[in-house]
C-alpha positions as CSV (number, residue, x, y, z in Angstrom):
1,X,-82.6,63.9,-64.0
2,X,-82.8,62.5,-60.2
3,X,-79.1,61.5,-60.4
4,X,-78.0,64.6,-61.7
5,X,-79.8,67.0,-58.9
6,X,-79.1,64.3,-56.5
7,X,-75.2,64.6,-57.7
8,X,-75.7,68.4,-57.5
9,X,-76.7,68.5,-53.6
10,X,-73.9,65.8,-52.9
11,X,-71.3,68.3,-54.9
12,X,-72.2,71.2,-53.3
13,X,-71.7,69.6,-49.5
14,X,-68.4,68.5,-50.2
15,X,-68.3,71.5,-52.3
16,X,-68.7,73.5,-48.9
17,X,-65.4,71.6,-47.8
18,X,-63.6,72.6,-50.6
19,X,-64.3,76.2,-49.9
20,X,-62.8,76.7,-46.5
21,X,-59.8,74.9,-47.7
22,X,-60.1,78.0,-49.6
23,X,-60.7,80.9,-47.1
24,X,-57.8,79.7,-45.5
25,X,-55.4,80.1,-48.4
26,X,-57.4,83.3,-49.4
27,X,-57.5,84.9,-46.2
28,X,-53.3,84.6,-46.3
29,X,-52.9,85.5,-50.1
30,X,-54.8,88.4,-49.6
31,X,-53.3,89.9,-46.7
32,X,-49.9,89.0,-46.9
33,X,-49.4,88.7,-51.1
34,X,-47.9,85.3,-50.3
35,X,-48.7,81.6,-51.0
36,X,-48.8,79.0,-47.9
37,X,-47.9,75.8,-49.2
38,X,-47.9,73.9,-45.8
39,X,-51.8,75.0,-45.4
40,X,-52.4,71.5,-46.4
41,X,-50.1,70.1,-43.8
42,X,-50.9,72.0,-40.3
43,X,-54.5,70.8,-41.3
44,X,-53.0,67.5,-41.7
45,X,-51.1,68.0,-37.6
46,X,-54.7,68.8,-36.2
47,X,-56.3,65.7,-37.7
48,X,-53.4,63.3,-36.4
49,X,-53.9,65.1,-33.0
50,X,-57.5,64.2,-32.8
51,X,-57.3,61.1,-34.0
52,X,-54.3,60.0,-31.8
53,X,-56.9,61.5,-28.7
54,X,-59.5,59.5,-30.2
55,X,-57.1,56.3,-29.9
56,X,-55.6,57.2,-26.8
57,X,-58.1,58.1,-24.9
58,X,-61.6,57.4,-26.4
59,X,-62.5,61.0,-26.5
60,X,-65.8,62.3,-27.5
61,X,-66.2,64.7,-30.2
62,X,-65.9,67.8,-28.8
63,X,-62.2,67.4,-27.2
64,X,-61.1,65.6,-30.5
65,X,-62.9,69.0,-32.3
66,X,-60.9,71.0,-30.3
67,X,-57.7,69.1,-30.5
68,X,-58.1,69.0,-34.3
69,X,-58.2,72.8,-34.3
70,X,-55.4,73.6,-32.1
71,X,-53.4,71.1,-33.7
72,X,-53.6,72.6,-37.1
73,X,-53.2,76.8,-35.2
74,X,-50.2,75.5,-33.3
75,X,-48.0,73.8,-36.7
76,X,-49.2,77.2,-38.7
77,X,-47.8,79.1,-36.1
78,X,-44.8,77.0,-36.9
79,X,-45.1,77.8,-40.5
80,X,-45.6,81.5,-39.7
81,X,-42.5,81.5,-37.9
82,X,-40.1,79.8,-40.1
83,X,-41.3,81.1,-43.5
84,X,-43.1,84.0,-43.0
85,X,-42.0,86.3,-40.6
86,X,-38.4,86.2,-40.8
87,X,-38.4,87.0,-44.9
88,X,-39.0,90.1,-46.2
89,X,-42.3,91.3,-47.4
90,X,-41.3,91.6,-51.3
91,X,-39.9,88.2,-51.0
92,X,-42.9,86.4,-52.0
93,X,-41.2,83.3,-53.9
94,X,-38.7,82.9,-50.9
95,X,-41.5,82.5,-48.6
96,X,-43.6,80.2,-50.7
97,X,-40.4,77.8,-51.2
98,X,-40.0,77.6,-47.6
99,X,-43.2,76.8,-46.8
100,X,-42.9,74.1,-49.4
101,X,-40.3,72.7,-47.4
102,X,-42.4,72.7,-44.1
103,X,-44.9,70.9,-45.7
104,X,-42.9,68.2,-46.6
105,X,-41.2,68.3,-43.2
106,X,-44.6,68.2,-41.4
107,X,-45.9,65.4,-43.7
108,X,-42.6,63.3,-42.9
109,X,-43.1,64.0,-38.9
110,X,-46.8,62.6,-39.1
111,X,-45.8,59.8,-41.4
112,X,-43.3,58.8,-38.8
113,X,-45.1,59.2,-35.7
114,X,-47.9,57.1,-37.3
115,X,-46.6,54.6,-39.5
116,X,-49.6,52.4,-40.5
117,X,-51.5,53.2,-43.9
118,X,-54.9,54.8,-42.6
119,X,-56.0,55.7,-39.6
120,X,-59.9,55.8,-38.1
121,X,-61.5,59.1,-37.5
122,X,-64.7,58.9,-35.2
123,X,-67.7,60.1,-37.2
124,X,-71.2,61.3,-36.4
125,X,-73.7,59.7,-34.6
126,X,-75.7,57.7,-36.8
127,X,-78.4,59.9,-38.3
128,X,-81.2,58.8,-40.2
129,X,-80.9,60.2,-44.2
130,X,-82.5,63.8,-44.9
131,X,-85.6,63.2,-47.4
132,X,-86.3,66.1,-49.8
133,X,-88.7,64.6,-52.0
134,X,-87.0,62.0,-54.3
135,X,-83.6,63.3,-52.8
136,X,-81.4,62.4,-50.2
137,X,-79.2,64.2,-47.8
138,X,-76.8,62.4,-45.3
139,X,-76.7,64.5,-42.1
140,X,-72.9,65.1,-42.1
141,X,-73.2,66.7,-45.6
142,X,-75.8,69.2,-44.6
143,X,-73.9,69.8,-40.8
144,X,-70.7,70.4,-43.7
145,X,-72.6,72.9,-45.6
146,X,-74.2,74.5,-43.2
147,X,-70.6,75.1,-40.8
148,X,-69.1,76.7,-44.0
149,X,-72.1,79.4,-44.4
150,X,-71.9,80.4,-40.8
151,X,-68.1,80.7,-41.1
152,X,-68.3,82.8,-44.2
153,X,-71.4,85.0,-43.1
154,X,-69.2,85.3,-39.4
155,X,-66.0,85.8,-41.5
156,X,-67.6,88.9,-44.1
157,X,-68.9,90.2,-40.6
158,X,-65.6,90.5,-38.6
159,X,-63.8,92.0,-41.7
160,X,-66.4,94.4,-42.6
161,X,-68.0,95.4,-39.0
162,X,-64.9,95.4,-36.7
163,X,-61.6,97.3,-35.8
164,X,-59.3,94.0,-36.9
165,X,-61.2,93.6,-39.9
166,X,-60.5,97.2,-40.9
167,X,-56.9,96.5,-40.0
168,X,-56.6,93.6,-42.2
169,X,-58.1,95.3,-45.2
170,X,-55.9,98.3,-44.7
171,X,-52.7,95.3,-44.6
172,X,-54.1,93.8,-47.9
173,X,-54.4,97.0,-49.8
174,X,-51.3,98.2,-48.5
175,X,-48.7,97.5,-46.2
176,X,-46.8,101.0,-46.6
177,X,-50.1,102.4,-45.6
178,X,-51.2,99.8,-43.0
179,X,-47.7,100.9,-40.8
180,X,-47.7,104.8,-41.6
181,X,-51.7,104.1,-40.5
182,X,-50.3,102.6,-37.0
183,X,-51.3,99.1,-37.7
184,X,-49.2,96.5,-35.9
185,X,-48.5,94.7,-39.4
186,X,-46.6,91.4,-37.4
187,X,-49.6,91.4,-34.9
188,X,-52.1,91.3,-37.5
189,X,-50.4,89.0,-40.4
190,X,-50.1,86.3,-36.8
191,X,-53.5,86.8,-35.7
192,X,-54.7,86.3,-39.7
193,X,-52.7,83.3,-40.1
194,X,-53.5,81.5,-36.4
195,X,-57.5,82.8,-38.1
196,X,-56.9,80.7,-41.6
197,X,-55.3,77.8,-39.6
198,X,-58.4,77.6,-37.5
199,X,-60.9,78.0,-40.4
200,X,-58.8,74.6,-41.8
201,X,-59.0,72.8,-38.9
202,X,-62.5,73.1,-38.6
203,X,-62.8,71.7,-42.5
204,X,-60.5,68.7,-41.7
205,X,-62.4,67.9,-38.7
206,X,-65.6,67.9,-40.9
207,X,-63.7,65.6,-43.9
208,X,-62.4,63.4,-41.6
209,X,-65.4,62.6,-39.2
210,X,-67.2,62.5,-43.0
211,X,-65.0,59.8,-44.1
212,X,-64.1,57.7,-40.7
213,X,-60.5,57.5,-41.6
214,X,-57.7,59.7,-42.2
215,X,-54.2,59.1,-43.9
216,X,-51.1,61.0,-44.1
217,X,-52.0,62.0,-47.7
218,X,-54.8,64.0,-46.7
219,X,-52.3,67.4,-46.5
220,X,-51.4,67.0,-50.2
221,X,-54.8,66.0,-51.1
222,X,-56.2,69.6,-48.8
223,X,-53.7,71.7,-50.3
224,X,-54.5,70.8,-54.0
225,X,-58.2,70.5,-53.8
226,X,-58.1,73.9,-51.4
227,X,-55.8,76.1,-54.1
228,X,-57.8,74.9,-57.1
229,X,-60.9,76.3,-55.4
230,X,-58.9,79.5,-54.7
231,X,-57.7,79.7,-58.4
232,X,-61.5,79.1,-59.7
233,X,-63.3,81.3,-57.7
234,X,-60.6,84.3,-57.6
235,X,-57.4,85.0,-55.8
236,X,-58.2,87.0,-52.7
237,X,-61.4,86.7,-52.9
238,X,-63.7,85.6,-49.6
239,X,-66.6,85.0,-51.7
240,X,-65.1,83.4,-55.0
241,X,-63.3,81.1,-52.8
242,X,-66.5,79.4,-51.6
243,X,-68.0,79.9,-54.9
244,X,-65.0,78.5,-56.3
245,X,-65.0,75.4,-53.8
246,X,-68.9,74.7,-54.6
247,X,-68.4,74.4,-58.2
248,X,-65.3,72.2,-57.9
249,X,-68.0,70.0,-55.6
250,X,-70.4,70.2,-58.3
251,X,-68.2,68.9,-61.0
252,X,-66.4,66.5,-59.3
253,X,-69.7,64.8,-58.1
254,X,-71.3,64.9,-61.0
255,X,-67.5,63.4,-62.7
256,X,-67.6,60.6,-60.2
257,X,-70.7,59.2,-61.6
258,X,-70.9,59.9,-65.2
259,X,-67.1,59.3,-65.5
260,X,-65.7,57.2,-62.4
261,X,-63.0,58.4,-60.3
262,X,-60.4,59.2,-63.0
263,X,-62.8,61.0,-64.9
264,X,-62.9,63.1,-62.2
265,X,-59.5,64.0,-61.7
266,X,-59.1,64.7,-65.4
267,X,-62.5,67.3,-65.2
268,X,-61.2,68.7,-61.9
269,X,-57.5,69.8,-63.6
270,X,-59.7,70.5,-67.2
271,X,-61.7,72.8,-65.3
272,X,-58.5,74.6,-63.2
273,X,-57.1,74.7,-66.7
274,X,-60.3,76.4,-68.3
275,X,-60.0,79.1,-65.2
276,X,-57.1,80.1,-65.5
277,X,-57.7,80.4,-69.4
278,X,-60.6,81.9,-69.5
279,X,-61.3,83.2,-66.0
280,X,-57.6,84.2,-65.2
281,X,-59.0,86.2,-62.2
282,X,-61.9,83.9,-61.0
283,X,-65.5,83.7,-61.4
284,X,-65.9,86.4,-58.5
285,X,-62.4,88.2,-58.2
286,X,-62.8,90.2,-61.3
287,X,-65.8,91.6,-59.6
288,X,-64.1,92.4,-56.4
289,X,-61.2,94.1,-58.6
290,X,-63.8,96.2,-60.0
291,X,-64.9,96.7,-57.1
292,X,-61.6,98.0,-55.1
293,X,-60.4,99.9,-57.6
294,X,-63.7,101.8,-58.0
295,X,-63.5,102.5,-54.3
296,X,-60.0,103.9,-54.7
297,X,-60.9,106.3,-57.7
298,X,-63.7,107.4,-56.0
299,X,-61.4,108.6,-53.0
């Protein structure tokens, strides 16, 4: 019973990771209707950045932080430019291939500007173990879950209690409506993306000082483990995709111990299958379905 609550607090830290892999693809998919494929990859630009100011210069946290971040806003702003704002709006499919083909470009550029196998990441300050009881907590976890609450609580607020935030819901529900409204649509798809990018830069920062090294598989390994917490917790949903990141945590934790690490990989795709059989729309984005369109009848 100890391993499996103590499994459950170590899922649901990394579990937090997992879900703002997951704003940032939601906060795209549900403005713009399109899939970012090279989410995984400007994520993976901002951690080379920090790392190659740790290396370079011995930084401190803080300026690796904030090189890490604007590493990951500047290649989205890439992305943005190359696959999304040049293709039409009903191109969906278009857009998603090219940003496929981004993120392989992006991947190829890191690999080749840093050639060796893995990289080290400076981590935390060594901090003695949180006790709860029989539990344990390492530090890092609980500063990992406790980023990704703020971020969503602060996130909910500026959609819900600000002019932007009532632009971009007007973009997501429509964007015939959003222009004949007078939203800049360009202005607020950029400022939504640059948003997202940020949000991931923030949770690579967090992996990577977690883990103390970094490797140019990290971008494959953020996008998949970022849309399967999308897909699980509901598309376009800011609340199923942290639910949906937390229970990929829990499972995979609990996987790793029971089943070994592939076990784990087998209950993480078994439980992406089981979503989209049984849940097709998420654990939380049938409710926020529900939700819009008994707003819209009601107007």
């Amino acid at each position: 019973m100890i391993d499996l609550v103590q499994n459950m607090l170590d899922g649901l830290a990394i579990g937090s990771a997992y879900g703002l892999l997951a704003l940032g693809f939601t906060l795209i998919f549900g403005v713009m209707r399109r899939l970012n494929m090279a989410f995984g990859s400007s994520i993976l630009v901002g951690i080379f950045a920090g790392a190659w100011l740790h290396g370079q210069w011995a930084a401190g946290m803080i300026p690796i932080f904030a090189a890490t971040v604007a590493g990951a806003v500047v290649a989205s702003a890439y992305v943005e430019r190359m696959s999304f704002a040049w293709i039409r709006g009903d191109a969906a499919l278009a857009s998603m291939a090219s940003s496929f083909a981004i993120w392989m470009q992006l991947e190829e550029l890191v690999a080749r500007a840093f050639p060796q196998r893995s990289y080290a990441f400076p981590t935390f300050e060594a901090l003695p173990m949180l006790e709860l009881g029989p539990f344990f907590l390492r530090p890092e976890h609980a500063a990992m879950f406790l980023t990704a609450a703020v971020l969503v609580a602060a996130l909910h607020w500026l959609l819900t209690r600000t002019l932007f935030g009532l632009r971009v819901r007007t973009l997501s529900d429509s964007r015939d409506a959003a222009r004949v409204s007078g939203v800049d649509v360009g202005r607020v798809a950029v400022l939504t993306f640059g948003l997202a990018a940020a949000i991931g830069g923030v949770a690579g920062f967090l992996i990577a000082a977690t883990d103390g090294q970094i490797s140019t598989k990290l971008g494959m390994w953020a996008t998949m483990k970022g849309l399967i917490a999308m897909v699980i917790g509901g598309l376009g949903s800011l609340r199923g995709a942290l639910v949906g990141g937390l229970v990929l945590g829990v499972v995979e934790a609990q996987a790793q111990w029971y089943l070994g690490a592939s076990g784990r990989e087998i209950c993480t795709f078994a439980l992406l299958f089981a979503a989209l059989i049984l849940l097709p729309q998420g654990l939380v984005g049938r409710k926020d379905t529900l939700a819009r369109a008994e707003a819209v009848r009601r107007i």
